[in-house]
N, C-alpha and C positions, 0 to 999 in steps of 0.2 A: 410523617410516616414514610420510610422507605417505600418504594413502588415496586415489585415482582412482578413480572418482567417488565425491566429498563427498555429494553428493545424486544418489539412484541410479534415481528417477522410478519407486518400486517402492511407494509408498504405505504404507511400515512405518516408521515413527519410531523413531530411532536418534540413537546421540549422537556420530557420524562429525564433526560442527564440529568436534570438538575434536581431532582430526588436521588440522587444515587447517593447511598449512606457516604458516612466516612471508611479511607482505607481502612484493613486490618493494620496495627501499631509498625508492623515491620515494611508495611508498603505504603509510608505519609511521606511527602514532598512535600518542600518549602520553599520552590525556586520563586525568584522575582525579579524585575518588577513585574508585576503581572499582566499579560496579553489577552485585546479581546481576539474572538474567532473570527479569520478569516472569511470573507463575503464567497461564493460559490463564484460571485463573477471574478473572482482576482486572480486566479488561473483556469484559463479558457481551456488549456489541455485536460485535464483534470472535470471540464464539466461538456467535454464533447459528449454531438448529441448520442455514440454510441454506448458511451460509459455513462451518460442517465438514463439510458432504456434498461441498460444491463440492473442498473440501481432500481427503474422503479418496475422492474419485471421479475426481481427474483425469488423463487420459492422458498419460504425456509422450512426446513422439517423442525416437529416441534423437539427433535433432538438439539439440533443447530441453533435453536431459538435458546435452549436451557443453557448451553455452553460458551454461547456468545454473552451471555450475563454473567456466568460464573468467572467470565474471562474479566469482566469489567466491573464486578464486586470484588474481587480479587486482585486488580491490576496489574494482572498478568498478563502477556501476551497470548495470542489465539494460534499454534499449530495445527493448520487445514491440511490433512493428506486427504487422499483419493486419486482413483482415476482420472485423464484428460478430459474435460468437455462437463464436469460435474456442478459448475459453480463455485470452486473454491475461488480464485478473483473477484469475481461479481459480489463474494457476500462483502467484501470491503467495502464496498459504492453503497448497495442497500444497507449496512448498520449507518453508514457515514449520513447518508439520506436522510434517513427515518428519527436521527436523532440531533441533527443539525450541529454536525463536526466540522463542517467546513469541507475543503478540497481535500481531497485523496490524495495523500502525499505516497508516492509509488516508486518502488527501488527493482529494478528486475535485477535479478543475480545473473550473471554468467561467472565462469569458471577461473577469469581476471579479476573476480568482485574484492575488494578489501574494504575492511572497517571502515580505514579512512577515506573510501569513496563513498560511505555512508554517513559520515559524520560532517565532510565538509571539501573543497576543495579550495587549491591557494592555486597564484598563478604567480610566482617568486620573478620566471623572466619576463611578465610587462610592470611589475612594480619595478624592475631596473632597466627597463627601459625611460618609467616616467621621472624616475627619479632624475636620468641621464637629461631629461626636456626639461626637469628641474633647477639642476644645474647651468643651463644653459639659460637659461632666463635667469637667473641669480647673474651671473654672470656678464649680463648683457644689462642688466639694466645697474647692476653695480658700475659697470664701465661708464653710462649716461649720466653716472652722479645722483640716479633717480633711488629708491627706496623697494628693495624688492621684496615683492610679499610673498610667503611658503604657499606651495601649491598642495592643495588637498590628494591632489589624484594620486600624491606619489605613498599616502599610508597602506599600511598595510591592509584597511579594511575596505577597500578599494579594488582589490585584488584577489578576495577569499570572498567566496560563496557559500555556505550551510550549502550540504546534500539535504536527501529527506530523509535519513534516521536524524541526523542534526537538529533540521527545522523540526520534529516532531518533539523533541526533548528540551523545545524553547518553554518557561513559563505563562502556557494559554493555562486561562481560567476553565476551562474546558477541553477536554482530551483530544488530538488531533488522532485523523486515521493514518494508519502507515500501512502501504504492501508492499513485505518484500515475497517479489513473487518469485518463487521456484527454489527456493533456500538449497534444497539437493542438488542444485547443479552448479555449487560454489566449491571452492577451495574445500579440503577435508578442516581446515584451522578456522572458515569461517564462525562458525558455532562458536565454538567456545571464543573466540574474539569478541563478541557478541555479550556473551554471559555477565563481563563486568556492567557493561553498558546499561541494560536493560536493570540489572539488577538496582544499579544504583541510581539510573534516572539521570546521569548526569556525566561531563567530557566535559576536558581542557584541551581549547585551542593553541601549543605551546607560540604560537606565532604574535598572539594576541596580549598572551602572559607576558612574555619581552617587550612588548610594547607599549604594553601599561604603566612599568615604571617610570613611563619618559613622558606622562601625563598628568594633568592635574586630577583627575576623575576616574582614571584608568579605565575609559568606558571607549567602546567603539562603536558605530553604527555600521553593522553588518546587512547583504542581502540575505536573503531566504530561498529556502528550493520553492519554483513555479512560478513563481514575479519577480520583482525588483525593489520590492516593497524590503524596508530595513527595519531591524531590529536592534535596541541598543541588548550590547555583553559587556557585563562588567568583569573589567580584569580576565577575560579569557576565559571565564567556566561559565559553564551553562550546567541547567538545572531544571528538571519539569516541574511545575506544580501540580498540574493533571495528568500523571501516568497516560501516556496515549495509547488506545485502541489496537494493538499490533496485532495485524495478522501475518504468518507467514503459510506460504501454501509449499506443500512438497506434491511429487507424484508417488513417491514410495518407493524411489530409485538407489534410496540408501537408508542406511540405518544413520542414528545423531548417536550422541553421546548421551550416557544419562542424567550426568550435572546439566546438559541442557532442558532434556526432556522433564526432569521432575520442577523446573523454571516455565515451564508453560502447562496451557491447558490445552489439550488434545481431542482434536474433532477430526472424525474420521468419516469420509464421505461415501455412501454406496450408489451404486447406479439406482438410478430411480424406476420402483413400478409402473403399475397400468395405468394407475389413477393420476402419482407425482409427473409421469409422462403429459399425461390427458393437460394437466394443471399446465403444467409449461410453456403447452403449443396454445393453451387458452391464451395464457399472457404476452406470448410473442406475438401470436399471429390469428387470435381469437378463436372462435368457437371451430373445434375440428369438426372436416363433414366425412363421409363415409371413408372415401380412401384417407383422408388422415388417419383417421383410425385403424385402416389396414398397415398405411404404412408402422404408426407405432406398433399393434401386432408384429409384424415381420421383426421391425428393431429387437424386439424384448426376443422371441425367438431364435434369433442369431447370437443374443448378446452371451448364452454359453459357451459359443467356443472364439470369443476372443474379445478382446476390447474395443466399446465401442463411446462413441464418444456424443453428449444429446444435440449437439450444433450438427452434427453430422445426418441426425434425424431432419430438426428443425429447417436445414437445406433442402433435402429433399420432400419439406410437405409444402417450405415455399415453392419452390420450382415448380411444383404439380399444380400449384392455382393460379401460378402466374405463366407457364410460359405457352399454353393450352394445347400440351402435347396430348397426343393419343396414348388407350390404358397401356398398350404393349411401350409403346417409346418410353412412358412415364414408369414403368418396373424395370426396363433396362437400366435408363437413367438413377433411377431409386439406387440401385446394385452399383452401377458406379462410384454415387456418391456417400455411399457406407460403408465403404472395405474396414475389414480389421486393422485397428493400429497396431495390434498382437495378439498373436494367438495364446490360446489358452496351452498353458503346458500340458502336455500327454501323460497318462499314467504310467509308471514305469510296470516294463514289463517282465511276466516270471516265466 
């Protein structure tokens, strides 16, 4: 029996993926050979201790909870907008958690991002370099009348590393998690760059494809993003078997296109109330006592005229137990560390 809901936003790691029905017909993968899931210790970046507190502290609303499933019965990627400070990165770490995805393979965009810094990178001048140390040792020992043997170092797969959209669209038996975080602050072309990719599950390395003909297997053993740990690709294409987990998080800084947006499923984040507040400071920094409580008050009452962000709270209710200022020092300080990250736009006037 299928299981409703796959991920239940309950912060207990379970191994519920593996009820997850079959794709719909138009989203089945067949890549191979097939990969088990990567161990949580096999990149340490990816399991720092601040990125598993983020994982096993975060709240989901039970909206967030129905969309994250839809996104993974559907095998479609998750667009996370909202405000700054809402939890769109952290829900990566908690679905990844709770349903035993492995590491967090993470792509921050900047404004230089392209495809192919997501799909994989090559290093063309130290494979000619090694080739050059190649040469030279052929050389040297051809001169000695000795038998010289090809050096590994100098192939091509020696030299090219999968990114982490790459490593995510390797054949795991099980869905890898991907963030790419801030999608809006790419290139306008990134999106639809994108579009084939996800759509089809699958990229040609053309570096790998040329070099396949010159072997007997046309297989390479490649690294992966976060280790060193390799993967064989045969002939150059890669292929998922397990649609993986994408999410990308926007701030709402731009509009997409809509060939991309009707390719994903969209979650839309609001700032949280009294209670989703209350919930928060519970799980970060335990049971609120009276002035936490005033500080969230304050928070929710300022948050109409501008943007405010909940780490920006979360500072100032730690600060107050830990640093044991007096009540006047501790609402100056509070007011410092909540400024608006924007104000609210003005009404126009008649």
């Amino acid at each position: 029996m299928p299981l409703w809901p796959v991920y239940t936003g309950k912060n207990e790691p379970h191994d519920g993926i593996t009820k997850l029905p079959p794709p719909p017909p138009w989203r089945a993968f067949d890549g191979g050979p097939v990969l088990g899931t990567p161990a949580e210790s096999d990149d340490t970046s990816a399991t720092s201790p601040d990125r598993t507190h983020r994982a096993e502290t975060y709240q989901a609303t039970p909206r967030t909870v129905q969309l994250v499933n839809a996104a993974l019965y559907l095998r479609r990627p998750l667009l996370v907008t909202g405000p700054p400070g809402t939890g769109k990165s952290s829900l990566a770490y908690a679905v990844a958690r709770e349903l035993g995805l492995g590491p967090v393979l993470r792509w921050n965009i900047t404004s230089r991002s392209t495809l192919h810094d997501g799909l994989y990178q090559y290093d063309p001048l130290s494979r000619l370099y090694a080739a050059k140390q190649t040469a030279t040792v052929v050389t040297t020992t051809s001169a000695a009348g000795t038998p010289a043997e090809s050096s590994a170092t100098a192939g091509i797969e020696d030299h090219l590393r999968l990114g982490p959209l790459g490593t995510s669209l390797l054949p795991y038996a099980r869905p890898r998690a991907l963030l790419i975080d801030e999608i809006d602050k790419s290139d306008l072309d990134l999106p639809n760059d994108l579009l084939n990719v996800l759509e089809e599950g699958q990229y040609e390395i053309p570096e790998l494809v040329r070099a396949s003909r010159h072997t007997p297997d046309g297989r390479a053993e490649v690294m992966i993003d976060g280790t060193d740990e390799r993967v064989p690709v045969e002939r150059g294409r890669v292929r998922c078997n397990a649609f993986p987990f994408v999410v990308l998080t926007s701030n709402g800084e731009r509009e997409f296109p809509p060939a991309f947006l009707r390719r994903c499923v969209t979650l839309r984040l609001r700032q949280p109330d009294d209670s989703q507040l209350a919930g928060i400071v519970r799980a970060h920094l335990g049971e609120p006592d009276d002035y936490a409580r005033t500080l969230i008050d304050r928070f929710l009452s300022r948050a109409s005229g501008g943007d405010l962000a909940t780490d920006q709270l979360l500072n100032a209710i730690y600060l107050a137990g830990a640093s044991g200022l007096g009540a006047d020092s501790l609402d100056d300080l509070a007011e410092e560390l909540m400024p608006y990250l924007s104000r609210a736009p003005e009404a126009d006037a008649f």
